[in-house]
N, C-alpha and C positions, 0 to 999 in steps of 0.2 A: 434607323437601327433597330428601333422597338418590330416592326415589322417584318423585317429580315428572321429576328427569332423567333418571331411565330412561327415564320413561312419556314422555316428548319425543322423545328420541333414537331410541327403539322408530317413532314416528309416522315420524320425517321420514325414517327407513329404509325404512318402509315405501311411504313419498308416493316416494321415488328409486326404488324398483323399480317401482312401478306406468309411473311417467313415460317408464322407459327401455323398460318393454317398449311401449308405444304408441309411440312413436319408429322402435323397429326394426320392428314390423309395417309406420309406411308406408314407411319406405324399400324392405323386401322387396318390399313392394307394387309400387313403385314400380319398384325393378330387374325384377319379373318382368315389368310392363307396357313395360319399354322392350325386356326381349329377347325377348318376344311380336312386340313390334312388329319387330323386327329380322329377327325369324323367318318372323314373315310379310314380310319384303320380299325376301328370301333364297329362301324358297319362292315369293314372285308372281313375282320376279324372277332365278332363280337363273339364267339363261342370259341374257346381255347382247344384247341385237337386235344384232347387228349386218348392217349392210347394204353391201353394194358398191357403189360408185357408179362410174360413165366422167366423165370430163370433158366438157362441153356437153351431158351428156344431165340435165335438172330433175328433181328429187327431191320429191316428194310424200308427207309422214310425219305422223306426231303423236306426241306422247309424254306425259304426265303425271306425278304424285307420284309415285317411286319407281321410276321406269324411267327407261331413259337408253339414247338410240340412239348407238350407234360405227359413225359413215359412214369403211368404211372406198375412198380415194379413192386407185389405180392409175396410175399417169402414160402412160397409154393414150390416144392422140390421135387411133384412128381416127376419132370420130365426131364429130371435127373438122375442120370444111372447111380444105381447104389440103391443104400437104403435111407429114405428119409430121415431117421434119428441121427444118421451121423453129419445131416448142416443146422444140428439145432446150434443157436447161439450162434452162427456161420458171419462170416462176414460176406461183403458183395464185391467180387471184384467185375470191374465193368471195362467193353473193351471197346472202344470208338473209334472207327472208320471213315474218312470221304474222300470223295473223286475232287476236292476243290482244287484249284488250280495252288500250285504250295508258294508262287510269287504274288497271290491276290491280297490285297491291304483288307479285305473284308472277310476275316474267316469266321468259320464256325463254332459255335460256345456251348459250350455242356457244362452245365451245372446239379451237382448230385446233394439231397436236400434227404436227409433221413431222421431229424429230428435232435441229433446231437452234435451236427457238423456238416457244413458246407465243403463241399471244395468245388473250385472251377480251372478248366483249360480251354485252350481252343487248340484248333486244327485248322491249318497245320500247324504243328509245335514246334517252335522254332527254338533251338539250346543253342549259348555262347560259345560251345567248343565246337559245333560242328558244322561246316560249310554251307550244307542244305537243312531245313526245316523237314520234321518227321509227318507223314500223312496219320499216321495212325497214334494213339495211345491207349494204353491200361492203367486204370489206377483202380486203387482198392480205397472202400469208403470206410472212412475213422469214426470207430466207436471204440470207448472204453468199455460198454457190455450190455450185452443183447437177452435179456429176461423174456421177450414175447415175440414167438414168430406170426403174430397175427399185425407187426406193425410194418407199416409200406414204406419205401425210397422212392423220392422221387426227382427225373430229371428232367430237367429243361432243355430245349435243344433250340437256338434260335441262333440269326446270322444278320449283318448288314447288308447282302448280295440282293442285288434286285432279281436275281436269275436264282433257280433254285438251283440248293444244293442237294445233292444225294447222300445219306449219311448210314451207315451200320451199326450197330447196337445190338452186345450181346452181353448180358450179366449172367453170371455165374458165380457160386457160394466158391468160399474158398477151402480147401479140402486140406482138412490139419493146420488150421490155422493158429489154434493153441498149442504150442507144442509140449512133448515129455520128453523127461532126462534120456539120452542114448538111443533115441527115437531118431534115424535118417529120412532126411525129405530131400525130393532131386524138382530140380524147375529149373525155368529159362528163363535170363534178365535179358534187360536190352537198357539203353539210355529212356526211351520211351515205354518201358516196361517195368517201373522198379516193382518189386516183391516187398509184401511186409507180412508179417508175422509176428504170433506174441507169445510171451513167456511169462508164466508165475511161476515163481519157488516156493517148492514144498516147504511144510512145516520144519524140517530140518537141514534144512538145505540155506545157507547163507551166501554160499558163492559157487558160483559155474564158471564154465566157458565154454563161448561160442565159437564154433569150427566149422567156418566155411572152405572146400575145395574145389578143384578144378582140374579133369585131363590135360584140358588146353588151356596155353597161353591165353588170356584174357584180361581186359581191364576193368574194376568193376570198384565200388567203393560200398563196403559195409560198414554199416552205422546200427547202434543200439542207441535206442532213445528212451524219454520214460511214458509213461505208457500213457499220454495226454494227444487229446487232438485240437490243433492240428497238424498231423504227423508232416514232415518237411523229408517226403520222397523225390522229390525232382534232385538233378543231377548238380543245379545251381544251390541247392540250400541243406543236399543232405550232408555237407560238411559244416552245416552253422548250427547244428542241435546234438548232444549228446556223444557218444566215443566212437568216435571210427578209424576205420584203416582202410588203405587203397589195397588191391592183391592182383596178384596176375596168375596165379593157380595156389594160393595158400594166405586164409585170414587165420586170426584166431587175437578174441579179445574176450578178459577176463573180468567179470562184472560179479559187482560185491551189492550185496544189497543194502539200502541205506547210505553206501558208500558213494560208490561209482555212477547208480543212480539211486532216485528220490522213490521211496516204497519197497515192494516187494513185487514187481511186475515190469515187465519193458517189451518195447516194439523193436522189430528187426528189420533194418529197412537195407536191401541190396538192390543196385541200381548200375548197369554198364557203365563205363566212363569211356571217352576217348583215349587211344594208349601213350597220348604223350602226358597224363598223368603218372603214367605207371612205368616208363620207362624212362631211365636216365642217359645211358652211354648212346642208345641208338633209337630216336622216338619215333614210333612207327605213324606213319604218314594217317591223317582223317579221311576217312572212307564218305561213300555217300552211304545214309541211312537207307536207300533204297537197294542197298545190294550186300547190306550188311545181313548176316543171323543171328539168332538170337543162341547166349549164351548159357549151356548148361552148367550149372554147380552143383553140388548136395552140401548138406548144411547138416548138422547137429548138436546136441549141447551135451556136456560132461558134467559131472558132477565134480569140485575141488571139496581135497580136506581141509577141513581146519585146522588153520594153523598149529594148534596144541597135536596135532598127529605127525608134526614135522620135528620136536623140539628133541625125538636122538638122530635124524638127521642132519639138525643142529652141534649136539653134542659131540656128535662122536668122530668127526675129523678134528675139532679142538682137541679133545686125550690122547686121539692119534699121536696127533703135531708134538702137544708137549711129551706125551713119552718117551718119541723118538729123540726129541732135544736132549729131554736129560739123560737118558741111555746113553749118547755120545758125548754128552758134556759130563758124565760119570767118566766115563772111557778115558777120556785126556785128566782127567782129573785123578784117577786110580789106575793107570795100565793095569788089570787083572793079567793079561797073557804079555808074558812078556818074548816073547817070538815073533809078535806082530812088527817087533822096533828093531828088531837086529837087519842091518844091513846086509846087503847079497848084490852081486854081479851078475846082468843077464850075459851068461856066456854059456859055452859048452860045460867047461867046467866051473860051478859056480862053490863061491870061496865066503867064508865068513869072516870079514874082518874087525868087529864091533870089540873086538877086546884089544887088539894088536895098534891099530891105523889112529898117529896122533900122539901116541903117548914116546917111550922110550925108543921104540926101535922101528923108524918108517922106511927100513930097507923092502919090506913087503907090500908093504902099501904104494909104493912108489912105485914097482914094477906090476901092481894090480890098476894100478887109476894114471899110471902116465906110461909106463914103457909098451904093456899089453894093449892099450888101446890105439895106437900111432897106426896110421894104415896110406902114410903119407906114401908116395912113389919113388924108388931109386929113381939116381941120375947121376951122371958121372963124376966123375970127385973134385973137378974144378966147382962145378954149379953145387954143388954137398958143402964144400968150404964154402966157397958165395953165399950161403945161406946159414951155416952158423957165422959169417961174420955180421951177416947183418939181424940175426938173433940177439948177436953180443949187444950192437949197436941199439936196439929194439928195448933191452933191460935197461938204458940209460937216458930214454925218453920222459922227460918230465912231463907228470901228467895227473893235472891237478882238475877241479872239480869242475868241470864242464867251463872254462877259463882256457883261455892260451891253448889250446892247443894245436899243438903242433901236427902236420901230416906223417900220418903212420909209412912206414918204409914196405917194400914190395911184399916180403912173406912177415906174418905176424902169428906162428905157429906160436912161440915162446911165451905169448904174451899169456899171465896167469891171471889170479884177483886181487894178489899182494901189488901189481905193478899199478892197478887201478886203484885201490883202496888208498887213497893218498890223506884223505879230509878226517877227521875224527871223528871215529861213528856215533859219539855221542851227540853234537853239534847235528850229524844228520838227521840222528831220531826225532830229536826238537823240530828238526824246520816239519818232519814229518807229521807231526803231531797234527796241524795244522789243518791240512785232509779231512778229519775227523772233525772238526769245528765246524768248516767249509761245508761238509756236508749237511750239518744238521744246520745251520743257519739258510741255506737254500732249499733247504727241505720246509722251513717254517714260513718264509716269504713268497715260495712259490706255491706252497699247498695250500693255502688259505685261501689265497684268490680264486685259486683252482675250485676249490667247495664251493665256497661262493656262487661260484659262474655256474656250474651245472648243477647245484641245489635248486637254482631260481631255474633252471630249465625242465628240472621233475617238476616242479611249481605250476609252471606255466603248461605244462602237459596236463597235469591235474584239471586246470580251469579252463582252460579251451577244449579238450578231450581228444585233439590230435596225434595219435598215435604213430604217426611217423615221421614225429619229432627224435626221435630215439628208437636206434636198431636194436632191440631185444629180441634173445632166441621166444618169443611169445607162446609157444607149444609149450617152453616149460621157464614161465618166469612167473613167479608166486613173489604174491604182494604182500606188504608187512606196512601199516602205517601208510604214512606219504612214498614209499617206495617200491615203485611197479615191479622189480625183479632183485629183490631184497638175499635169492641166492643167487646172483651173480656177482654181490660185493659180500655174502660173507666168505666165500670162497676162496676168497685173498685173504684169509687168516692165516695161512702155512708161511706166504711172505713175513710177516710180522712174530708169528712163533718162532722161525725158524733164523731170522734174523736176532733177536734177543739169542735167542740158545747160541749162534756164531761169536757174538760178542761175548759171553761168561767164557765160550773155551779160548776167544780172546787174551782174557784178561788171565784166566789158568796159564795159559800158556809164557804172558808176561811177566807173571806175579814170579814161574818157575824161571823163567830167563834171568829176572832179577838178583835173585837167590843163586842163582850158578854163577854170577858177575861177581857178587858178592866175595862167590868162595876162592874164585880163583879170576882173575879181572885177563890178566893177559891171556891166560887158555882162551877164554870163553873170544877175546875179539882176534887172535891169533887161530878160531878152528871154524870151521864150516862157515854156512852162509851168513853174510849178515844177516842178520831180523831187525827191521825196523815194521814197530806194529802199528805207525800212525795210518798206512794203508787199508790192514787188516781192519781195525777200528774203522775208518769209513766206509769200506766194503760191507758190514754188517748193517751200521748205519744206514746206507743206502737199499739195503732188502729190508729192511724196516718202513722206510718210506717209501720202497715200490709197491708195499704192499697196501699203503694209504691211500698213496696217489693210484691205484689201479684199482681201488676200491670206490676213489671220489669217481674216478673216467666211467665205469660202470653204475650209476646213480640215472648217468643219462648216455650211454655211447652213443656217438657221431663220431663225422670225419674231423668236425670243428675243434670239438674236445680229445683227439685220438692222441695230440701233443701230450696231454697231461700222463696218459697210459705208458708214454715212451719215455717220457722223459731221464727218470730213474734208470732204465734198462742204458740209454747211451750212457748216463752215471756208470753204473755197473761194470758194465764194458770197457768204458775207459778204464775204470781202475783196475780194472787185470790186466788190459796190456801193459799200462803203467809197471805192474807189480812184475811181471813176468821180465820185465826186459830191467827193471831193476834189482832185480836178482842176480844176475851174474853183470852188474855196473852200479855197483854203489855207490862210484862216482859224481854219478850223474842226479842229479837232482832236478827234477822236474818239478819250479813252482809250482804252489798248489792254487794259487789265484792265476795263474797263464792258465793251468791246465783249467779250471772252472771256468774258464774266459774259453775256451775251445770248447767246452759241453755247452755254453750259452750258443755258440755259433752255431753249431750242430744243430739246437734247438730251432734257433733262427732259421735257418736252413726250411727246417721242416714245415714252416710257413707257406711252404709256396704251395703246399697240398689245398691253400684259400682256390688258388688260379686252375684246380683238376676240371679238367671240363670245359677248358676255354680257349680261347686262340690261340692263346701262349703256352699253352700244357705241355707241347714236346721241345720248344723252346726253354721253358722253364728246366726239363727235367735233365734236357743235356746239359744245360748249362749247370744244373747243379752237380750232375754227375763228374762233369771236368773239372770242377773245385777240388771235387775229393779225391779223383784219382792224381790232379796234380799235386794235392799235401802228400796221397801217399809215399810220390816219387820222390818230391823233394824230401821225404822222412828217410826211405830206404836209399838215396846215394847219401845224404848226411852222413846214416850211422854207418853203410858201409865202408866209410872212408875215415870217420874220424869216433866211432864208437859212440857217436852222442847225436843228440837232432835239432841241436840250436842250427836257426834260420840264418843264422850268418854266413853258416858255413857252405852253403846252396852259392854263395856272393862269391867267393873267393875262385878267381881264375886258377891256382893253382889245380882247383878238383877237375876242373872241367879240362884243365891240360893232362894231367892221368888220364881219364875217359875215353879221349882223344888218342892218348898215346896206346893204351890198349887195344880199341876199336882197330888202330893202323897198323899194327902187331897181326891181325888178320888177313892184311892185306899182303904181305911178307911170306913170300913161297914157304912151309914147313920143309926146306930142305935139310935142317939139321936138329938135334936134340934140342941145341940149344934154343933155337929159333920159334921149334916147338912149346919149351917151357916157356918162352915169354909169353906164351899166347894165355899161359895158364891164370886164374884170375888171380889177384894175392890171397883170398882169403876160400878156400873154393866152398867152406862150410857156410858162411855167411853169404857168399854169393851167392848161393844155392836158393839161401833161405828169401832175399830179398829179390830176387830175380821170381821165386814163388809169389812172392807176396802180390806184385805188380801184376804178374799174369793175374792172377785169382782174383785178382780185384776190376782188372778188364775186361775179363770173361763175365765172371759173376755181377758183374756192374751193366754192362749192356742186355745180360739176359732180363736183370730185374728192373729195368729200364722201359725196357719191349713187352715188359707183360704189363697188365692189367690192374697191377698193385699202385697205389697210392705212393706220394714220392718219402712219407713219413717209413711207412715199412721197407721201401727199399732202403734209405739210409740204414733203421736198423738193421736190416738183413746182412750190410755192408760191414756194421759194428760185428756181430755177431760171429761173422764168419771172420774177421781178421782175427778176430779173440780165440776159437777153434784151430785157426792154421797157427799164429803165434806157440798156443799149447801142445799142438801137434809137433810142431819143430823143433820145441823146447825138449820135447820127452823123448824125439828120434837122437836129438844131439847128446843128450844123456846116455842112453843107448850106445851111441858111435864110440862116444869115449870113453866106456864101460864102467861109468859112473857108479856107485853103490847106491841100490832100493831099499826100502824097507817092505814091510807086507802090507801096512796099512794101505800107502797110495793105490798099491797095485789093488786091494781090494776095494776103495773108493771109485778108483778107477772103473772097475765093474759096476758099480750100483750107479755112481753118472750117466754111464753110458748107456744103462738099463732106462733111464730115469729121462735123459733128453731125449729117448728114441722114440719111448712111448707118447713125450710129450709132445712132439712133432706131429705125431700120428694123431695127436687129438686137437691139437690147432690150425693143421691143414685141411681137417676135416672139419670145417669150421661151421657153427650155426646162424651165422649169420653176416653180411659183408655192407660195410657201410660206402664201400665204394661205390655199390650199385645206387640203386632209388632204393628206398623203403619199401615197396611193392618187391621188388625183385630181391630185395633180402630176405624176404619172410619165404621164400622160395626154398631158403635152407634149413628155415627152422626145423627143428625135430624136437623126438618128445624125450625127457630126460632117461637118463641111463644110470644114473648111479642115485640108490634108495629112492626114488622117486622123485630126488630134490636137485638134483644135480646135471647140468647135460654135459655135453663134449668139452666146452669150455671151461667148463666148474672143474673138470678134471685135469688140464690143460693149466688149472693153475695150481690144484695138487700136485702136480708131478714137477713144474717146472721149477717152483719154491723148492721141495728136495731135491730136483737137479742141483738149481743154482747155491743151497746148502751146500751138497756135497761137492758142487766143484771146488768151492771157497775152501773147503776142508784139504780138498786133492792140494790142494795150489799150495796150502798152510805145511803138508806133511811132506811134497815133493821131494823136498832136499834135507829130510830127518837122516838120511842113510847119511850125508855128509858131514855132520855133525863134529865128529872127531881126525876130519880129514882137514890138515894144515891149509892156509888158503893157497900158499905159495903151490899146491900141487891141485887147485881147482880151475878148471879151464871157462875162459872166456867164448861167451858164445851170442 
């Protein structure tokens, strides 16, 4: 045994020496072969080419494995046209060329060495957006600042190819490379070509902006950076330094000193892009770089005021706003002309009834407001009885407050506001009150969040310096603090003035309603229209918080944030129709928590604008459009059959056997009068109306469907126009039945009309569209128009705030002429 372990240990002695010396021969090997190799690059190469180069004169070289040219490049501007004092301090831009094959794993490397900054590429240059790899590039070399033209740049040129390569090299000063205020320069970018340029502000000068354009469509991305190298012009990194924006024929970014950047100087760095950066709806396909051109823009900087030069374009639509409040809320508070309140009939011959209609003797009033107005049709005297008997039958319809009720019988001319008014208007006012709470409690739980959410998005724009995180008209959006376009939200102060001033004549108007109840309790609920002001009250309400919430949506607009902007407007809107159609049905009481449960759906609704741009997008928008045009049916045969729009009534077989029996009333030869009148509808004013409503809502629903709008403004657009036709049919039926005016409405009426016309015209002309890309919004910016501070849309909210003022007013004065007219002789409509 002792033997045996000799005779082992002896082997594996043996087996370790053999091993180790096969090891070390390959390594010697392997050392001699690399400093063979070293030796011969040292001996092919032991003198480095170097070459001298002029500026603007092209360079023509090659290099391969193991050689490497140092161009070395002199700040010698003879041989450049001009005059040599204008490249003093010049920068270099350098432009490199090669024949290498653009799929070869071993390309060529250029590196530019000037004493305060390196940079390196190779060739081919190969970008993540684009298909093929670029043969050529331009880059400009980063100095902060050039005191001595005696000092040299120099660049390396070397490659891995064991085959040479052929390469071109041509340096050239960069011409107005510093720029001045209102000073235009025109060049051509490419992905492989960005442009940079610098700026210092003058001694008095704190904030500019930069304006870059384009004839042509183009994608390109401008960036300002601060004036450090090393500058990040590639088309991969110029979005990771400093503020930029993409543009397809229109930049402009406004730069604060100290602010926005660090100093008093910054680089401008423009660089092509691919255009499926820059467009959204339809991205235009990537080209090869070998057959693309290069794109022209001009560029230049403006000088901004300081803010202290803004502050009476500040002031002075605030004195506006409130003068015009209290002027009108003087006006209901004091009637100085008292001719504005007297009542009149639009007829040939118009009749003053304000002293007679209500009081001791309504034989006059009676044949001005019911027997003048009738424009119903003879018919033979059987169907003339037929129809005062079932008038008589029609006065003895119980009909109580949206409860029980019963179907209305074939003609319902008879039916007044005494036959509806069944509930105790006081008990209504209360449930009405409600409205008013309602509002302000969804005004405080949804607004908050609301700031919240797009405060941290101005936030986050600030520190990343993304600028098409938020569609601003940017040609005129003046920054204040943390707020890139500070008037585009003060601009929403007319909401908020003019909202309070709605409410004081509000509250005038109740304080004096009170005080008439007081004096004579049965007149006041025995003559003209009910007034329940819990409405009114939320109606101002709610322009009070449109004006917040369109003031938070504007901090950062998007399509994501554009809910918060609308939100209040469907508010708004609901509550007029509401108000309208409870005007002549005081019956009818529309919960104010069902109704706030139908604004959330709405809102809901407008969600699906997440899915714009997806596979589901035409999917989503019919489907959402058939929601609404089916509530609206089931709204308009509801009220047409039983004066109210509870959902139950949609259930009930009964209606659908009417419908039925009408529809089949057509099928029925008109061989006689009689036959004829059945065809007639029962109500033809009301059919009229809801038979309108449906079409306009068809028509107008599919057209803004089929456009290009986002599925949130088509809803409102939906709101908006049902509120206009509702008011329109309100004021025609007024009209038919030769209702009494006053003058006020009719002159409201004029200034609305004045006021939503113009305001259309300046929100369809809009500056800026978040539907698009951000690139393709800035498309519409323009420069502002009203005192320098203001553009299209700052006016757009001027006008619309006293539009929707003075509608509210229209809506409040409508039915003042009826005032002293008994209700038994006000017609249902």
């Amino acid at each position: 045994p002792t033997c045996r372990k000799l005779m082992g240990r002896l082997f594996f002695f043996t087996f370790s020496l053999l091993i180790s010396g096969v090891l070390g021969y390959t390594q010697n090997s392997s050392a001699l072969s690399f400093d063979n190799e070293v030796d011969a690059w040292e001996s092919e190469d032991s003198e480095l080419n170097q070459i001298h180069v002029l500026p603007c004169v092209p360079l023509n070289s090659s290099v391969k494995q193991f050689k490497t040219d140092v161009l070395i490049v002199k700040r010698n501007f003879t041989e450049c046209s001009g005059n040599d004092s204008q490249y003093n301090n010049a920068l270099l831009r350098v432009t490199t060329k090669s024949n290498i094959n653009i799929n070869t794993s071993d390309p060529i490397v250029f590196v530019t060495r000037d004493g305060s900054s390196i940079e390196t590429w190779p060739l081919p240059l190969k970008l993540q957006t684009f298909d093929s790899p670029f043969s050529s590039a331009i880059r400009t070399t980063c100095a902060t600042s050039i005191t001595d033209n005696s000092t040299s740049m120099y660049i390396d040129v070397f490659t891995s190819s064991r085959d040479d390569v052929e390469y071109n090299v041509t340096v050239e000063p960069v011409k107005n490379f510093s720029l001045q205020l209102k000073e235009i320069i025109g060049f051509y970018v490419d992905a492989n070509a960005p442009q940079l340029y610098h700026f210092k502000f003058p001694e008095d000068v704190s904030s500019v902006k930069v304006l870059v354009t384009s004839n042509t469509s183009i994608c390109a991305i401008v960036s300002v950076q601060n004036a450090t190298c090393p500058v990040n012009d590639l088309l991969e990194n110029a979005r990771s330094k400093g503020v930029y924006q993409t543009m397809t024929k229109d930049a402009s970014l406004t730069i604060t000193a100290d602010e926005t950047i660090k100093g008093n100087d910054f680089f401008i760095v423009v660089v092509a892009a691919p255009g499926s950066l820059c467009h959204k709806l339809e991205p235009i396909p990537l080209i090869d770089p070998s057959h693309r051109e290069l794109q022209y823009v001009e560029m230049t900087i403006e000088k901004l005021k300081p803010a202290s030069e803004y502050i009476y374009a500040i002031i002075a639509p605030l004195l506006c706003f409130i003068f015009v409040g209290i002027v009108v809320a003087a006006f209901f508070l004091c009637p100085c002309c008292h001719c504005t309140w007297q009542p009149f009939v639009f007829s040939r011959k118009c009749c003053s009834v304000s002293s007679t209609c209500g009081n001791n003797d309504d034989s006059e009033c009676e044949y001005l407001l019911v027997n003048s107005r009738k424009l119903v049709p003879k018919h033979n005297s059987s169907l003339e009885e037929e129809d005062k008997e079932e008038q008589e039958d029609e006065k003895s319809v119980l009909i109580k407050s949206g409860r029980n009720r019963q179907l209305l019988k074939k003609k319902e001319t008879s039916i007044k506001l005494i036959d509806l008014l069944k509930e105790d208007p006081d008990s209504l006012e209360e449930r009405y009150k409600v409205y008013g709470w309602n509002t302000i409690t969804v005004g405080i739980f949804y607004g908050l969040p609301a700031f919240q959410l797009i405060l941290s998005e101005q936030l986050i724009l600030n520190s990343t310096g993304d600028q098409d995180t938020c569609y601003y008209n940017f040609r005129c959006a003046h920054p204040w603090s943390i707020l890139s376009a500070f008037n585009n939200i003060w601009s929403n102060i007319g909401y908020f003035i003019f909202g309070l001033a709605f409410l004081v004549i509000i509250m005038i108007r109740h304080y004096k309603a009170r005080q008439q109840k007081l004096n004579d309790e049965e007149y006041y609920h025995k003559h003209g229209i009910p007034q329940f002001f819990g409405i009114y009250y939320a109606m101002g309400v709610a322009l009070v918080l449109e004006g917040f919430m369109s003031g938070f949506y504007h901090i950062c607009p998007s399509g994501s944030n554009f809910q918060f902007d609308t939100a209040f407007m469907f508010i708004i809107g609901g509550l007029l129709i509401v108000k309208i159609l409870q005007s002549r049905h005081p019956d009818i009481h529309a919960n104010a928590f069902i109704a706030f449960f139908c604004f959330a759906v709405i809102i809901f609704l407008t969600l699906i604008g997440i899915w714009e741009g997806s596979k589901a997008h035409w999917q989503s928008r019919w489907t959402i459009y058939s929601i609404i045009l089916m509530g609206v049916t089931v709204f308009c045969i509801s009220f047409y059959f039983y004066h109210d729009w509870r959902s139950g009534h949609i259930i009930e077989l009964n209606t659908y056997k009417r419908i039925w029996r009408w529809f089949r009333s057509w099928c029925v030869p008109c061989t006689s009068k009689e036959n004829c009148y059945r065809m007639k509808p029962q109500n033809v004013v009301r059919f009229i109306k809801m038979l309108t409503a449906v079409i306009l809502n068809i028509v107008l629903g599919v057209m803004l469907v089929l456009s290009d709008k986002g599925i949130a403004t088509v809803i409102l657009g939906l709101f908006v126009s049902n509120f206009m036709l509702f008011m329109l049919i309100y004021i025609v039926c007024k009209i038919y039945y030769r209702e009494p005016f006053t003058v006020m409405p009719v002159v409201l009426l004029v200034i609305l009309t004045i006021c939503w016309g113009s305001a259309f015209y300046f929100y369809f002309n809009n500056v800026s569209e978040w539907e698009a890309s951000p690139a393709e919004s800035r498309e519409r910016n323009k420069n502002c128009i009203l005192m320098d501070f203001y553009d299209n849309h700052d006016v757009w909210h001027f006008l619309s705030a006293a539009a929707m003022f003075f509608s509210f007013l229209f809506l409040l004065t409508l039915d003042d002429g009826m005032r002293n007219v008994h209700i038994k002789n006000i017609h249902v409509f």
